[in-house]
Steps between C-alpha positions, in 0.01 A plus 500: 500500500847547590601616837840712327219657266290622839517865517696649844290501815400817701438541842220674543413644845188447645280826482243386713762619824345799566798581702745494179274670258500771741901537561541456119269812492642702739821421294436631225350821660852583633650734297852393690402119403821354428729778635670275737598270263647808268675637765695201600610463143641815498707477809891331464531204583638408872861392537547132546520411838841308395677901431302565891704290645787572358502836598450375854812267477657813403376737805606161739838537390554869495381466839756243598776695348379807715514290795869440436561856490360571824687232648815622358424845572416427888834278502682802343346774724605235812865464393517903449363547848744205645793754325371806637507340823794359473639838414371671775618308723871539411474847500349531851819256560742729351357807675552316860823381408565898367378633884673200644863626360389871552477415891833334513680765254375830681336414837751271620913602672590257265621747262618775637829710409749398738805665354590803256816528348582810327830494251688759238511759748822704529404848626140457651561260815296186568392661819342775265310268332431282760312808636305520240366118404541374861141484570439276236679192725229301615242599248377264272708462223190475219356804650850662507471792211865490278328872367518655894803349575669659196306850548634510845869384408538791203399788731870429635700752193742273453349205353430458173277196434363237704434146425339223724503122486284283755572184644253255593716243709584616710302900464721733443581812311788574288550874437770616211500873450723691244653840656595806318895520478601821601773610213578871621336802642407874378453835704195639497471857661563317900459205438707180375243314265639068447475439132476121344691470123199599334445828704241373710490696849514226776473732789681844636834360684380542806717239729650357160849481517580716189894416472354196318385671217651730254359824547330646158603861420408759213153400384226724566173301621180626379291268730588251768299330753522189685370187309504627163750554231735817531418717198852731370471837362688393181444124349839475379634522853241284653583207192908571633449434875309154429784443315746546729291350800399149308910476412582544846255264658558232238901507610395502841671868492253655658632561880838581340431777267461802767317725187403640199452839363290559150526852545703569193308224221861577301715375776339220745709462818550164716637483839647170579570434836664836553790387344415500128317765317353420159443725210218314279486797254163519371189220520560373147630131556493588913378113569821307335701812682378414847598124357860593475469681841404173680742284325765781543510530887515121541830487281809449684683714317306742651473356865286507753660854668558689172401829472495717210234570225373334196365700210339427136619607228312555162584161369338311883854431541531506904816670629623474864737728648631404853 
């Protein structure tokens, strides 16, 4: 017989174990016989170990990269701190070099005022001032206050304004104050009050020598005192005698013109000298009037001794008659 016509073999195991007859018993007893086996068919299969790895490649570099970032963050937080330093250190520099110049500016002789020079002053007297501001000689000229210094200087009436200019090299002070100009005077009950072109009461005369000033008659005052603005009864005669006081101080007339009277608004007299007497009529056109006045007593036709009167007509025509 053919071996290719043999039917297949089968093991067969030998029953005679007792051993295996029992376990192949007890096998088939169990109710949860092959459950093992089921269960790990059911479960998904494990990733390859080859996708494992990879992953891990992948954690190895993140890690690397996150080393770099530390390092760069520790250099960066090191250069920061190396600025800050840096910074702090230049500021405690500037601060000493601050208190350093501080000393020498203030605490030091080096700057003190060794002059003060005061110009512009006509009626109030350098001694006057002097008086005043001496004390600040010697002081230090940063500590030297312009404010007190010009306080002090306007309590005198006659000045004006104040301004100050200091000198480093050497220190000094340079004082230029404006003064009130004095353009005529007005009687006031008793006393003599020293009016500036704008009506502003200087002071009462006093030791002023009023033969300087032309003597304001005719306008009732409805309040005057001493460092503030005269204020007339009537506006009309108050606008006329800044008129006539702003022509004669801008021709430098002012200590020749002896007075005048606004008592009658329809016929405003001038005396000149004591030698002319000037009918201005009334205040219409009064300013180009006064004009005429000045130019008129410097004409030599006229001369310097004439005497006589000058009067307006109704055209402003200006007649003299010796």
């Amino acid at each position: 017989m053919d071996n290719k016509s043999k039917a297949p073999t089968r093991r067969v195991v030998n029953t005679d174990d007792s051993d295996v007859w029992g376990r192949i018993e007890r096998e088939a007893q169990d109710e949860n016989y092959g459950a093992d086996s089921l269960d790990i068919l059911s479960q998904k299969p494990r990733k390859r170990k080859k996708k494992k790895k990879k992953r891990i490649r992948h954690t190895a570099i993140r890690r690397g990269k996150s080393d770099i970032d530390v390092r760069i963050r520790h250099q960066r937080s090191q250069k920061e701190q190396r600025v800050f330093m840096a910074r702090v250190r230049a500021a405690a520099a500037f601060i000493a070099a601050l208190i350093l110049i501080a000393a020498v500016l203030f605490l030091t002789p080096l700057f003190d005022i060794k002059s003060i020079s005061i110009s512009g002053n006509t009626i109030v007297s350098a001694d006057q001032a002097s008086a005043l501001i001496g004390g600040a000689k010697g002081t230090n000229l940063f500590l030297a206050s312009k404010s007190g210094m010009e306080n002090k200087l306007k309590t005198l009436k006659y000045i004006k304004d104040v301004s100050i200019k200091k000198s480093l090299f050497p220190p000094s002070v340079d004082i230029t104050v404006s003064e009130y100009a004095p353009a005529g005077y007005v009687q006031a009950g008793s006393q003599f009050l020293i009016l500036d072109k704008d009506l502003y009461i200087i002071d009462e005369a006093g030791d002023f020598d009023l033969n300087t000033l032309p003597c304001v008659t005719g306008m009732q005052i409805k309040k005057g005192e001493t460092g503030s603005t005269l204020i007339p009864e009537s506006e009309e005669t108050g606008k006329a005698v800044r008129t006539f006081l702003n022509v004669m101080a801008q021709n430098n007339e002012t200590a020749n013109t002896v007075s005048a009277d606004f008592g009658n608004m329809n016929n405003i007299t001038v005396n000149y000298e004591n030698r002319i007497t000037v009918y201005c009529g009334t205040q219409i056109d009064l300013e180009r009037k006064l004009q005429l006045l000045c130019a008129a007593v410097e004409n030599e036709n006229i001369g310097p001794e004439a005497r006589g009167t000058i009067e307006f007509n109704d055209k402003g025509e200006a007649i003299y008659t010796p």
